[in-house]
N, C-alpha and C positions, 0 to 999 in steps of 0.2 A: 504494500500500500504506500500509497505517496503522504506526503506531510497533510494532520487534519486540517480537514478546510472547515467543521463544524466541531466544537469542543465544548461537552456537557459534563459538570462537574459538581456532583450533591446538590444537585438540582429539588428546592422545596416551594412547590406551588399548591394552589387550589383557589377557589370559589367562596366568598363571603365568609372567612374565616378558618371556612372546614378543609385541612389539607387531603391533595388531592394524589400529590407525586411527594414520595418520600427517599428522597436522597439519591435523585438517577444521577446516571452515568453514563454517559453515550457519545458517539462519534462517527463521523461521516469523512471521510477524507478525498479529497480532488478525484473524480472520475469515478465514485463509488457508488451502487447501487444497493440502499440497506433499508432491511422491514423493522417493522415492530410490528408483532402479532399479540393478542390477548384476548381474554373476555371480554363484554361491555364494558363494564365497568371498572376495568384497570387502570384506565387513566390515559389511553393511548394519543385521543383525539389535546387530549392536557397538555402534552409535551408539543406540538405543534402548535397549540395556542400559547402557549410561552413562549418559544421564540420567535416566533412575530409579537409576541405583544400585549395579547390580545385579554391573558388570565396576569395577575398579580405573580411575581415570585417573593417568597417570604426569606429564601438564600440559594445558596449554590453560586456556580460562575457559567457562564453563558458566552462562548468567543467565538467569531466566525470570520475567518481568516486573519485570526490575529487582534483580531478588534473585541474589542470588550461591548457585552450587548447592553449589559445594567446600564437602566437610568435611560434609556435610548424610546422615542415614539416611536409607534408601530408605523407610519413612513419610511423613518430613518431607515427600518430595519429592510422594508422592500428596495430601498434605494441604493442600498447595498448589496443587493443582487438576491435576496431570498423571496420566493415566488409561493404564496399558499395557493393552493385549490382549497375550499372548507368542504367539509362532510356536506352532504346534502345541494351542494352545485351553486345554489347562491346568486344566480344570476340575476339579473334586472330585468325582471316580466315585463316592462312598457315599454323597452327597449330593445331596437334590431340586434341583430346579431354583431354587425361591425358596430356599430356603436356601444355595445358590450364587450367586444377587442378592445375596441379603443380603450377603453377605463383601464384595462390592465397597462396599458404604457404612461399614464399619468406623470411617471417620474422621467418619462423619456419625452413629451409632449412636441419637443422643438427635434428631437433627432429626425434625421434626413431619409432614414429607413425607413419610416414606419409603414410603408406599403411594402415593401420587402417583407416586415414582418409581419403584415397579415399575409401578403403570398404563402408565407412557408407556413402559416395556421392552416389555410386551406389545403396546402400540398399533405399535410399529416391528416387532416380531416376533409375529404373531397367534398362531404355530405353539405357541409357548411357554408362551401362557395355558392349554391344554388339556394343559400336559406339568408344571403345577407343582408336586407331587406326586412326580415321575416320577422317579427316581435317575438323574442327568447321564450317568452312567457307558455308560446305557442307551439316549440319544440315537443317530441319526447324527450322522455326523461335521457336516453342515451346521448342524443343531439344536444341537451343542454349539460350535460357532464364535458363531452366537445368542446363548447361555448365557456365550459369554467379551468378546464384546460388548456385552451386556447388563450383565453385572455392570460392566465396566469402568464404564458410563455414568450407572450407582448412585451413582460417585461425583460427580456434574453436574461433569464436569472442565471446565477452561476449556482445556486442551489434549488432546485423543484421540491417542496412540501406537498404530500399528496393524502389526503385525509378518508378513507373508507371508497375510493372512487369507483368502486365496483355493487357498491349499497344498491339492492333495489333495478341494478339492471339486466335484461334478458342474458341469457349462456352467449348468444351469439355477438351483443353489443360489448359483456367482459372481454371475450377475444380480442375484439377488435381493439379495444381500449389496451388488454398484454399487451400488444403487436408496436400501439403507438409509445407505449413508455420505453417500451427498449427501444425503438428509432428516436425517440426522445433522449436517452441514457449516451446510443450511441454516436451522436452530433455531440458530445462532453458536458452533458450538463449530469451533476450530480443528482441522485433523488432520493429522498427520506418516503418512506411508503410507511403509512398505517394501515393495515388489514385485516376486518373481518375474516378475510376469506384467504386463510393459511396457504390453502392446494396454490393459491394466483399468486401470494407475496415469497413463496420456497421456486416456485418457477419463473420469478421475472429478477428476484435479486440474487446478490452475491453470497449476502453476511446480513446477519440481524439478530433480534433483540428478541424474549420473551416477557412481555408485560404480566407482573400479576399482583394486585393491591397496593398501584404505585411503586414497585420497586421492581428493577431487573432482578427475574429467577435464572433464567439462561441469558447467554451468546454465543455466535459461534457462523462458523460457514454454515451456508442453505444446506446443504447435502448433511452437515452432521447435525445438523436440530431434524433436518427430515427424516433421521433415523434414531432420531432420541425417541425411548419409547412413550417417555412422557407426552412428547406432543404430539406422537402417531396419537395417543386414545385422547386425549384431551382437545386436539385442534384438528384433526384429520380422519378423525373415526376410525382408525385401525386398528 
């Protein structure tokens, strides 16, 4: 692995008091492709709203490529190249689809690409180019997971956050979505994946994390947590 490019260190957050993440540890390093898998309720979707921003941290150290996150708004942090998709897609129902691109380049507004980078949203998602016009709102659900991963990548993040992005959509639209996160992966952008869906986060990463009541129980390469028995019965039904 190369030098991290994301450094998580006794990481202690949550929600109106009640701690949520107790004491993680985690790391994504330049070029890396790494999960976090758990129950509901482990805290998965927590650790991605703390590094953007988005939940309180009560301690720990939080660096991403060297920069220290504490104390920093939730702009700062996309502006610095970290890109969320949130659970549940998030899009802007009264708004087209390009104009829901657009938002994700907010911190790019005056760069001279920004039609380059919606070309290459379309080239990853064909479906989109015929829907750019079309009010988000009005998508399916798989076409607006597109639209939330598309904007996110408006912003050319040097890190992609990706939050349950397989929730809720047909067998054939998760394909499709594996397919785009590894040409996603493989253009060098690193990606942090939370996953429901264990079988899709051991088959599109490298290396990852096991979630459970806030705190890492496993790590390790995809192939060796895919053969730990614990997660065969617990995450894979085997």
């Amino acid at each position: 692995m190369t030098a991290p490019l994301l450094e998580i260190e006794g990481l202690h957050a949550g929600y109106g008091g009640a701690e949520v993440l107790h004491g993680v540890d985690l790391s994504v390093s330049e070029g890396e492709f790494v999960f976090i898998i758990g129950a509901n309720t482990a805290g998965k979707s927590t650790i991605l709203r703390a590094i953007s921003r988005l939940v309180p941290w009560t301690s720990g150290t939080l660096r991403f490529g060297g920069t220290d996150l504490m104390g920093r708004r939730a702009a700062e942090i996309a502006a610095l190249g970290i890109a969320h998709v949130p659970e549940g897609r998030q899009v802007f129902p009264d708004m087209t689809v390009e104009e829901n691109l657009m938002l994700g380049a907010f911190t790019a507004r005056k760069a001279p690409d920004l039609a380059a980078r919606i070309a290459g949203v379309f080239t990853l998602f064909p479906r989109l180019r015929e829907r750019t016009s079309q009010m988000a709102g009005t998508l399916s659900g798989g076409e607006q997971q597109m639209v939330a991963v598309g904007r996110a990548l408006m912003l050319r993040p040097k890190l992609l956050l990706l939050d349950e992005p397989s929730h809720g959509l047909a067998p054939k639209v998760v394909e499709e979505m594996h397919e785009a996160f590894l040409a996603i992966h493989r253009q060098g952008t690193s990606i942090l994946l939370v996953e429901q869906n264990a079988s899709l986060a051991l088959d599109v990463a490298a290396r990852g994390y096991v979630l459970e009541s806030g705190r890492i129980a496993l790590q390790g390469a995809a192939a060796d947590l895919r053969a730990n028995p614990a997660v065969r019965t617990a995450y894979l039904g085997i």
